[in-house]
TIVOBA-81136 format. One record per residue (C-alpha): x, y, z; residue number from 1. Coordinates in Angstrom, 1 decimal. Layout:
REM TIVOBA-81136
{x->X | y->Y | z->Z | balum->NUM};
...
***
This chain:
REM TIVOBA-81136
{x->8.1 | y->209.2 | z->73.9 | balum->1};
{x->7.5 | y->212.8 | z->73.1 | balum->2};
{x->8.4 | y->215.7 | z->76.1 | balum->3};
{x->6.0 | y->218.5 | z->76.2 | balum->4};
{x->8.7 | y->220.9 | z->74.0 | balum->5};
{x->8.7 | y->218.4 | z->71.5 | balum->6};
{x->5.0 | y->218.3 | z->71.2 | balum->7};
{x->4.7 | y->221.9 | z->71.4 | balum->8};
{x->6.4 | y->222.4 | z->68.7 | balum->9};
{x->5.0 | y->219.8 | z->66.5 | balum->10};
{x->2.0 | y->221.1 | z->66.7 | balum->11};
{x->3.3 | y->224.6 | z->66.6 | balum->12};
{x->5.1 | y->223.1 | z->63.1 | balum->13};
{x->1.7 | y->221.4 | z->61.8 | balum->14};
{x->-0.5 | y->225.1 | z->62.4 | balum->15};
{x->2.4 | y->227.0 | z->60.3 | balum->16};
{x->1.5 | y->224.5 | z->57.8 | balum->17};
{x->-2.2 | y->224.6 | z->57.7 | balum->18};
{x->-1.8 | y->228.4 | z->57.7 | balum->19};
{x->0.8 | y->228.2 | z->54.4 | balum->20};
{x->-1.8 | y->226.4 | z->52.5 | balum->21};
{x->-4.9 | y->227.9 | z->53.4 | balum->22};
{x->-5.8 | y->229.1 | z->49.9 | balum->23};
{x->-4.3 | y->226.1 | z->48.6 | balum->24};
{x->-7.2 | y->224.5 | z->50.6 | balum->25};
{x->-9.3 | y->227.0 | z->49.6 | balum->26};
{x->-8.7 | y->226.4 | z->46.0 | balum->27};
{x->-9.1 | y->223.0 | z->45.7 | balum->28};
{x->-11.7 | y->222.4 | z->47.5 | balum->29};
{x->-15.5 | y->223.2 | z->47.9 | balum->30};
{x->-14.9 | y->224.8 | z->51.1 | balum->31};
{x->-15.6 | y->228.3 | z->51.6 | balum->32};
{x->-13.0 | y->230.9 | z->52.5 | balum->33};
{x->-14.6 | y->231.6 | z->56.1 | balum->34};
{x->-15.3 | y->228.3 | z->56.9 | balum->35};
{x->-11.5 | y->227.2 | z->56.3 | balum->36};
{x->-9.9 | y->230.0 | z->58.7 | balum->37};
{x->-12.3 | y->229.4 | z->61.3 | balum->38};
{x->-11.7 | y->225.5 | z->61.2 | balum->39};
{x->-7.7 | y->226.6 | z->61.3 | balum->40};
{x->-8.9 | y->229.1 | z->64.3 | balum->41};
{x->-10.3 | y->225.9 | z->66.3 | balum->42};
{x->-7.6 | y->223.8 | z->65.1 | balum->43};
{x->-4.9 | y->226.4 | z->66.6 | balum->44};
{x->-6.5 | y->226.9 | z->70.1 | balum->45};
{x->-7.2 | y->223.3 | z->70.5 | balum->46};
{x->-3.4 | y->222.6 | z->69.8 | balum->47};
{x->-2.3 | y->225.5 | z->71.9 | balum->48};
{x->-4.2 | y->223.8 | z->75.1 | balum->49};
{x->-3.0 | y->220.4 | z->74.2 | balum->50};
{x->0.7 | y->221.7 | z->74.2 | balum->51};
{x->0.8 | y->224.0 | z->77.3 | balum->52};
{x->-1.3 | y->221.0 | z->79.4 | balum->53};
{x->1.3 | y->218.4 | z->78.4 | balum->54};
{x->4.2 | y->221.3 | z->79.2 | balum->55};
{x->2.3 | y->221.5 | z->82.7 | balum->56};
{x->2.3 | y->218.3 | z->83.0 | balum->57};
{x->6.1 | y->217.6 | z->82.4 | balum->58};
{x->7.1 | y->220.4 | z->85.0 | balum->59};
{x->4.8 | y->219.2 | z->87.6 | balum->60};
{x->6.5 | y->215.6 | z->87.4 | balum->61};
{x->10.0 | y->216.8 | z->87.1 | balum->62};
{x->9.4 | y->218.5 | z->90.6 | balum->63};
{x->8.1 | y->215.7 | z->91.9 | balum->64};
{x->10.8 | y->214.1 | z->91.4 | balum->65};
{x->13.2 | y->216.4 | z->92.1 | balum->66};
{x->15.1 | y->215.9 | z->95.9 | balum->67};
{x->13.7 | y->217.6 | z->98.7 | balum->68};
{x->16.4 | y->219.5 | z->99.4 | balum->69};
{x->15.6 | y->220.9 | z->103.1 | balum->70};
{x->14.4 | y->217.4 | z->104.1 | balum->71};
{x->18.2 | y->216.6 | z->102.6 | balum->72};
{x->19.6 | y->219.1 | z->105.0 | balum->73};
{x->17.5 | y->217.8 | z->107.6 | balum->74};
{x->18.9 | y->214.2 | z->107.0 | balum->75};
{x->22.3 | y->214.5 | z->106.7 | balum->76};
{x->22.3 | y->217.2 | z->109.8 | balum->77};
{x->20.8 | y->214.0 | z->111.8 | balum->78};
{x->23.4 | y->211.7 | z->110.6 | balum->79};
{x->25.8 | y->214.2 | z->111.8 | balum->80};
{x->23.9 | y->214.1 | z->115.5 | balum->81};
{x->24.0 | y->210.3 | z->115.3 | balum->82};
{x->27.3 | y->209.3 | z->113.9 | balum->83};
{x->29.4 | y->207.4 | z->116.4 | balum->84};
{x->31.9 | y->208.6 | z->117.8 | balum->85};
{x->33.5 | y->205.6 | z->119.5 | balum->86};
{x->33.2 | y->202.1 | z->119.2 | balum->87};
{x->30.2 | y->200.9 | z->121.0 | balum->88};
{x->28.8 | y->204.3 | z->121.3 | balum->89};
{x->25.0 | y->202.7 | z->120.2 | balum->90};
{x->25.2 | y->200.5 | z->122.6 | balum->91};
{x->25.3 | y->202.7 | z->125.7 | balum->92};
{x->22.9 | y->204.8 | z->123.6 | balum->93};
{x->20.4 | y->201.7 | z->123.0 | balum->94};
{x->20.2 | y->201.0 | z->127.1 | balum->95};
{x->20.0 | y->204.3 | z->128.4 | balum->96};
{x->17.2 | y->205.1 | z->125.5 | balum->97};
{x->15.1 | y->202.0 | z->126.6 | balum->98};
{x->15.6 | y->202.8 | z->130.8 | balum->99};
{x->14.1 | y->206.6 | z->129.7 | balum->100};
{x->11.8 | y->205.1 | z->127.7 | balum->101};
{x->10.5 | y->202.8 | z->130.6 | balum->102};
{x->7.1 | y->204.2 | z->132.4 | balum->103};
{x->6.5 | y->201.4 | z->134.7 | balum->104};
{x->9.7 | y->202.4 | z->136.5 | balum->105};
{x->9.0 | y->203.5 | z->140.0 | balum->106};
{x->10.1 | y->207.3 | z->141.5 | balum->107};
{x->11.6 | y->207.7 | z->144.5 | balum->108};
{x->12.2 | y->211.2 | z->145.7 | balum->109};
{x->14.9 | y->212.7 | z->148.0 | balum->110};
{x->13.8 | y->215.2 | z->150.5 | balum->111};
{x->14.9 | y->218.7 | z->149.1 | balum->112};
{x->17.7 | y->220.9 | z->150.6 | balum->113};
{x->18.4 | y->224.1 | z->150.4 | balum->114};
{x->21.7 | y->226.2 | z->152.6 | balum->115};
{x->21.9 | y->230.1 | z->154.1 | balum->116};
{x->23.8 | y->230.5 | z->150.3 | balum->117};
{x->20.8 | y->229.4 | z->148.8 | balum->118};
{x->22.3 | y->226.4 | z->146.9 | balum->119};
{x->19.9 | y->223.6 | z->146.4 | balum->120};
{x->19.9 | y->219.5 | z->146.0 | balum->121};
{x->17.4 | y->217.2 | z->145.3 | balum->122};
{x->17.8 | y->213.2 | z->143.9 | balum->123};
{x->15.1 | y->211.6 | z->142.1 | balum->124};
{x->15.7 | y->207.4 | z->141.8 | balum->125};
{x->13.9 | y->205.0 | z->139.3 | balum->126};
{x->13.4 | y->201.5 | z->140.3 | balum->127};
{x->12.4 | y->198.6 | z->138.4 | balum->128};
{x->9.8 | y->195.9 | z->138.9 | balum->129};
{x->12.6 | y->194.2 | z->141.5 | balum->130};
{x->12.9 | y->197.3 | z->143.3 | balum->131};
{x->16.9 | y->198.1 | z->141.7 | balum->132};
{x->17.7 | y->201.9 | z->141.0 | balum->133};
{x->18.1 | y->201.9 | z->137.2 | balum->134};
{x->18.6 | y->205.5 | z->136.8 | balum->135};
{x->19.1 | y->208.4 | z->139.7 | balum->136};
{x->19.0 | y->212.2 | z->139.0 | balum->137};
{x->20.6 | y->214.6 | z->140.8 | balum->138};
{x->19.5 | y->218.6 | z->140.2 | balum->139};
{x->21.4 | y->221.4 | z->141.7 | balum->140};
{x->21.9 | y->224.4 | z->141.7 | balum->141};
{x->25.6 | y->226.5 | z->143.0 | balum->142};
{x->24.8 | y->230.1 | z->144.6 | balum->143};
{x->28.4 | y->230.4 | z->144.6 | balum->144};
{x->29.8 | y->229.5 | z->141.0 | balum->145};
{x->25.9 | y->230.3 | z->139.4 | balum->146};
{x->25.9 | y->226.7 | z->137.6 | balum->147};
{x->22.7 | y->224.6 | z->137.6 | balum->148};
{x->21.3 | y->222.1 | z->136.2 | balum->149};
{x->20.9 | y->217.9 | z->136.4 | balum->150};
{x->23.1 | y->214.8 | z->136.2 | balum->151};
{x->21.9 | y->211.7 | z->135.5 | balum->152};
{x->23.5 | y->208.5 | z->136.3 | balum->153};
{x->22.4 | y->205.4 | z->134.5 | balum->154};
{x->22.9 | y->201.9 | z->136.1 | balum->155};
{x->23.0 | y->198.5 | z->135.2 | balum->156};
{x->24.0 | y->195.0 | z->137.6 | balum->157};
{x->24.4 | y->198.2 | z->140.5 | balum->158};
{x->27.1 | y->199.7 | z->138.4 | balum->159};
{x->26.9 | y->203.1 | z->136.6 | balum->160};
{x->27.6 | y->202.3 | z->132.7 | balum->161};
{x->26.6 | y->205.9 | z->132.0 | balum->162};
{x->26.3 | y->209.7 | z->133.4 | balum->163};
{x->25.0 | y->212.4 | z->131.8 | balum->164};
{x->25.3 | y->215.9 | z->133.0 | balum->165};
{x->22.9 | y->218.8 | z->131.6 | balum->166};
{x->23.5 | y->221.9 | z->133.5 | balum->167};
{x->24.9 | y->225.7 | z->133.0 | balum->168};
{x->28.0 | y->226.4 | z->133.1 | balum->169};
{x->29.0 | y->230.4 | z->134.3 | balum->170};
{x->32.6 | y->230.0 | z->134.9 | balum->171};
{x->33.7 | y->229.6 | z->131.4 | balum->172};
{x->34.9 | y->232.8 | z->128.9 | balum->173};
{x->31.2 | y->232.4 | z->127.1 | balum->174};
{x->28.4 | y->231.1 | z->129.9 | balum->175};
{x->26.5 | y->228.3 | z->127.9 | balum->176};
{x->24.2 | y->225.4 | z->128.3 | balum->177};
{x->26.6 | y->222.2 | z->128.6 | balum->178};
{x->25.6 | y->218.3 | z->127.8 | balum->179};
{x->28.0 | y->216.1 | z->128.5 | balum->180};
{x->28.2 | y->212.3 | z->128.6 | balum->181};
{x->30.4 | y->210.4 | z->130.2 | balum->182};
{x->30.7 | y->206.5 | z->129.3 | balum->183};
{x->31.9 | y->203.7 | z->131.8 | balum->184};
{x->33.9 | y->200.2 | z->131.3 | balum->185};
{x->32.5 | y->197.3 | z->133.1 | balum->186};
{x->35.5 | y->198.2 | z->135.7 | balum->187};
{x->34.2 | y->201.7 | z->136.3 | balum->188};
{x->37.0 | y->203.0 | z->134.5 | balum->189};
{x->36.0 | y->206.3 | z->131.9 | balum->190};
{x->35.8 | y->204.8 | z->128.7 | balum->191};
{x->35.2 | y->208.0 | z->126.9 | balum->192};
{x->33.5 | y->211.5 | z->127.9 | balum->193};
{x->31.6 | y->213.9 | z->124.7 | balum->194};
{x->30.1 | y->217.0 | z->124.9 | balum->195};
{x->28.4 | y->220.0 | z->123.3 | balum->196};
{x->27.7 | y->223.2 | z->124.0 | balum->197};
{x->24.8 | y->226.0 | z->122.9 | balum->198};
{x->23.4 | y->229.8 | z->124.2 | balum->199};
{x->20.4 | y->228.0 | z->125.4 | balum->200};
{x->19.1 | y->224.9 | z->126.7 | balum->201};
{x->16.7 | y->224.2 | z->123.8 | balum->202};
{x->19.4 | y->224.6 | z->121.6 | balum->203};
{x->21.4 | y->221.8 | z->122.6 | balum->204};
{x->20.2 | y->219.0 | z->120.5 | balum->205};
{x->20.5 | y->220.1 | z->117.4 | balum->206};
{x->24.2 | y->220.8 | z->118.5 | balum->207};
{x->26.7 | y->218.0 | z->117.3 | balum->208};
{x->28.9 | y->216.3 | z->119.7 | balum->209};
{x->32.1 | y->216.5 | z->120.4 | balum->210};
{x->35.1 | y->214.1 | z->121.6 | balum->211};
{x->36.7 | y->215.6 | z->124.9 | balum->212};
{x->39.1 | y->214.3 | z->127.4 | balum->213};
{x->37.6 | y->211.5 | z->129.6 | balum->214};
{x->35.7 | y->213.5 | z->132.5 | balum->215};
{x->35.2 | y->212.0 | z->136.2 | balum->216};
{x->31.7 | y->211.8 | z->137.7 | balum->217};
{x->30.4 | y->210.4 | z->141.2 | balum->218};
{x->27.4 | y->209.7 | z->142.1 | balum->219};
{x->28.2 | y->209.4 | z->145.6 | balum->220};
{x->26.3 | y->212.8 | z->146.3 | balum->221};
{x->23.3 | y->211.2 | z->144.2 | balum->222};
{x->23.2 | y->208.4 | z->147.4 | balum->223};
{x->23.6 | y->210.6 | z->149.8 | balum->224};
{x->21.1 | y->213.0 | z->149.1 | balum->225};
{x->18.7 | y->209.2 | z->149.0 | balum->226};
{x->19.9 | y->208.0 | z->152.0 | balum->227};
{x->20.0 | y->211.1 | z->154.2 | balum->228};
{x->24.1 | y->210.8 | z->154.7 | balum->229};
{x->27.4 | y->213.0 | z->154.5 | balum->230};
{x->26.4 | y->216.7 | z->154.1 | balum->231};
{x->22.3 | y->215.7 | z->153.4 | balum->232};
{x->22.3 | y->214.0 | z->157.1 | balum->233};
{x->19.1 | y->214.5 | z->158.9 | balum->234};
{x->19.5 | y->215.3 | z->162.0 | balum->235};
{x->17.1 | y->217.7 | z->164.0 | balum->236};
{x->17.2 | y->221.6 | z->163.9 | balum->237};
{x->14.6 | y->223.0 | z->165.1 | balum->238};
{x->10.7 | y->223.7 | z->164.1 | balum->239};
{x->9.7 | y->226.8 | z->161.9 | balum->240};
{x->6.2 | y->228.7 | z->161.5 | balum->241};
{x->5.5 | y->229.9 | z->158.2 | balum->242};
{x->1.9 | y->230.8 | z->156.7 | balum->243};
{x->0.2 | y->229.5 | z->159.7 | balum->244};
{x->1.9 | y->226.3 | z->159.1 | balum->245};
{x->4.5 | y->224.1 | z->160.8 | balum->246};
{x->7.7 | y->222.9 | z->159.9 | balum->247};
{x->10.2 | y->220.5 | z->161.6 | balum->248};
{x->13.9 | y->221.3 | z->160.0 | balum->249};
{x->16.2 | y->218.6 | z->159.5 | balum->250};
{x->19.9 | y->218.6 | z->157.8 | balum->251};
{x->23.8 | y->218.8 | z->158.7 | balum->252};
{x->24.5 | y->219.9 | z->161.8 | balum->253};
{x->27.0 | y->223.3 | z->161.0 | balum->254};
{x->26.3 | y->226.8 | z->161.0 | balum->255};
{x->26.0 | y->226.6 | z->156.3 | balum->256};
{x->24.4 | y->222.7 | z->156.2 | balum->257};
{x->22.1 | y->221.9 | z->153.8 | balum->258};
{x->18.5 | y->221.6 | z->155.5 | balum->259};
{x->15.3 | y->220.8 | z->154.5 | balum->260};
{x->11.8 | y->221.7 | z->156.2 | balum->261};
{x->9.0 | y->219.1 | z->156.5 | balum->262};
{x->5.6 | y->220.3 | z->157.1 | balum->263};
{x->3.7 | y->218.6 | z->160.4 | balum->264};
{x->0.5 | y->217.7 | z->159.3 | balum->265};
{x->-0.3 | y->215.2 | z->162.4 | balum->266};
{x->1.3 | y->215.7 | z->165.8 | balum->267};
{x->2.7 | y->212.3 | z->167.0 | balum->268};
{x->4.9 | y->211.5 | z->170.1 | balum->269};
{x->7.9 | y->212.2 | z->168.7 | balum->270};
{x->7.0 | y->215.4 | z->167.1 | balum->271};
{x->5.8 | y->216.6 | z->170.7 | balum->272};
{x->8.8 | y->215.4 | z->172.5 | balum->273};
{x->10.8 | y->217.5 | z->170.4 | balum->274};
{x->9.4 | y->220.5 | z->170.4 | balum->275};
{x->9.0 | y->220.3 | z->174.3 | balum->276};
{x->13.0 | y->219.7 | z->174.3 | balum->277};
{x->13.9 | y->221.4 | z->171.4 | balum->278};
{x->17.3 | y->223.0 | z->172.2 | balum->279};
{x->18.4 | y->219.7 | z->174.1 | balum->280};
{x->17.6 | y->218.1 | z->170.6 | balum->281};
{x->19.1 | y->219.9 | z->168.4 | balum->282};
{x->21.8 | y->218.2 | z->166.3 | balum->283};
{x->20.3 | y->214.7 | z->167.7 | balum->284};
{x->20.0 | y->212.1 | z->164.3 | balum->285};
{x->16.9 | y->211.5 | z->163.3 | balum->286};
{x->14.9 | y->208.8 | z->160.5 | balum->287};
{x->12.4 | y->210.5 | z->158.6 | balum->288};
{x->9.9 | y->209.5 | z->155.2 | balum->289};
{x->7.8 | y->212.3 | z->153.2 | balum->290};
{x->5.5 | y->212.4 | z->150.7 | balum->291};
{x->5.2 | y->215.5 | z->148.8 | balum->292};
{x->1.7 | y->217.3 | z->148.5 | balum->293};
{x->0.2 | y->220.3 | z->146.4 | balum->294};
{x->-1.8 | y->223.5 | z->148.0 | balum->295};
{x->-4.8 | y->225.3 | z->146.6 | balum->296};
{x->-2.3 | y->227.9 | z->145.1 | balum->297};
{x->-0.1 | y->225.2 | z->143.1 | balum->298};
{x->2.3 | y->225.4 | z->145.5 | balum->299};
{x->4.8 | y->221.8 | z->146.2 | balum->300};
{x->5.9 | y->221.1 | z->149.3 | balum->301};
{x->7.2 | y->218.3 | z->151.6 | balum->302};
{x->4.8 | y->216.8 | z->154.1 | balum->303};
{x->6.2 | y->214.6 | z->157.4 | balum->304};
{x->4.8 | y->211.0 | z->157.1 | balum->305};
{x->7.0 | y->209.2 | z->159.9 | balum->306};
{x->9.7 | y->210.5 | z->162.5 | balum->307};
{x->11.9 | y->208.6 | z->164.9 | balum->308};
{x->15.3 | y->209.4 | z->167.2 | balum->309};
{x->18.1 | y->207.8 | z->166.2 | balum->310};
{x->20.5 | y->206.7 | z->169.7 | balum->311};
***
């Protein structure tokens, strides 16, 4: 099959030709002189648009065809994102991807604390259709080292089989956004730890990972912000006024505890016992639930659903 040069040219080739042997077509025929050129005229533009559509034609397939080369970029920079990077790397991948992926998962929310350093801690669990904690997420912020950020533990048979931290890190030479993941055996034993780093948050993902040296993660802070233990105890200290609005205070019981602050929106027997003996009670344990509500202004906060003293 002919390209569009090669047609070009023939019919470049075959107007040459008509135009050498005009008069010879002139003189052996009945045709007059001006008749001829202007049937060579028509001839000549009609093989000039025939050759440049067909040369047109050619180019337009040939890029076509041609590779996309930023959608080649893109490609091989997410096989790059995706390679493994230890054996059995998808499959930790596959499992926590389907436990994110879950929206019938319940949420169960930690009360929120803050300290005089204002440092804060909150836990957020997920629980399946059997009521199991498949995923927890602690945030937190450090007033003292400036880091901040979440870690979230994935679990599986009450075991975590993965944790991965997202948070900022301002102690190193070059403050950056961190992601690191750190994989478990079935013995709770590191199997391997990765990470990447960027300027900003956003900027993370399209960062490849990196093999590093296996890291340690608990989530024992993650349960104890959940169950109100350790340094996230609740126990009474004291009632606050804010806004026309009252607060009960709960938290560890030292002069730079983590507290939280509950608003009262009913006043129950418990509520008024303590606030009639409020320095006696302070530091007593007590069990409370919350629910979390939102103001005219937009503004979160925790509301008291049920108090009791622990003896």
């Amino acid at each position: 099959m002919l390209n569009a040069v090669q047609i070009y040219y023939f019919f470049v080739y075959w107007q040459e030709l008509i135009e050498n042997n005009v008069f010879f077509l002139v003189c052996h025929s009945y045709l007059d002189l001006t008749f001829v050129l202007k049937l060579i005229v028509m001839f000549k533009r009609i093989a000039n648009k025939i050759a440049v559509a067909y040369f047109l034609l050619i180019v337009i397939l040939l890029n076509s065809c041609a590779p996309d080369e930023k959608a080649t970029s893109e490609n091989n920079q997410e096989q790059v994102l995706n390679q493994a990077l230890f054996n059995g790397q998808q499959e930790y991948t596959s499992k926590m991807d389907a436990i994110d992926a879950n929206e019938q998962l319940k949420k169960l929310n930690s009360l929120s604390f803050t300290n005089n350093a204002k440092s804060t801690a909150e836990a957020i669990a997920y629980l399946d259709e059997k009521d199991t904690e498949v995923k927890i997420i602690e945030k937190f912020s450090d007033a003292l080292t400036g880091n901040y950020g979440t870690k979230t533990f994935y679990i599986e048979n009450g075991k975590v089989f993965c944790a991965k931290e997202v948070y900022f890190d301002a102690q190193i030479s070059t403050p950056s956004f961190v992601e690191r993941i750190t994989y478990f055996k079935k013995n709770n034993q590191v199997k391997a730890s990765i990470e990447r780093y960027a300027a900003y948050e956003e900027d993370l993902e399209q960062a490849p990972f990196k093999l590093t040296s296996k890291k340690k993660i608990s989530i024992d802070r993650a349960l104890s912000l959940l169950n109100h233990t350790g340094e996230f105890e609740t126990s009474f200290q004291g009632f606050l006024n804010h806004n026309n609005m009252d607060f009960i205070l709960v938290g560890k019981n030292t002069p730079d505890g983590f507290t939280s602050a509950l608003s009262i929106q009913t006043q129950d027997a418990t509520v008024h016992y303590l606030q009639k003996n409020e320095r006696k009670m302070i530091g007593c344990m007590l069990d409370v639930s919350h629910n979390f509500i939102v103001d005219g202004s937009g503004m979160t906060f925790q509301v008291l659903n049920e108090i009791s003293i622990l003896k």
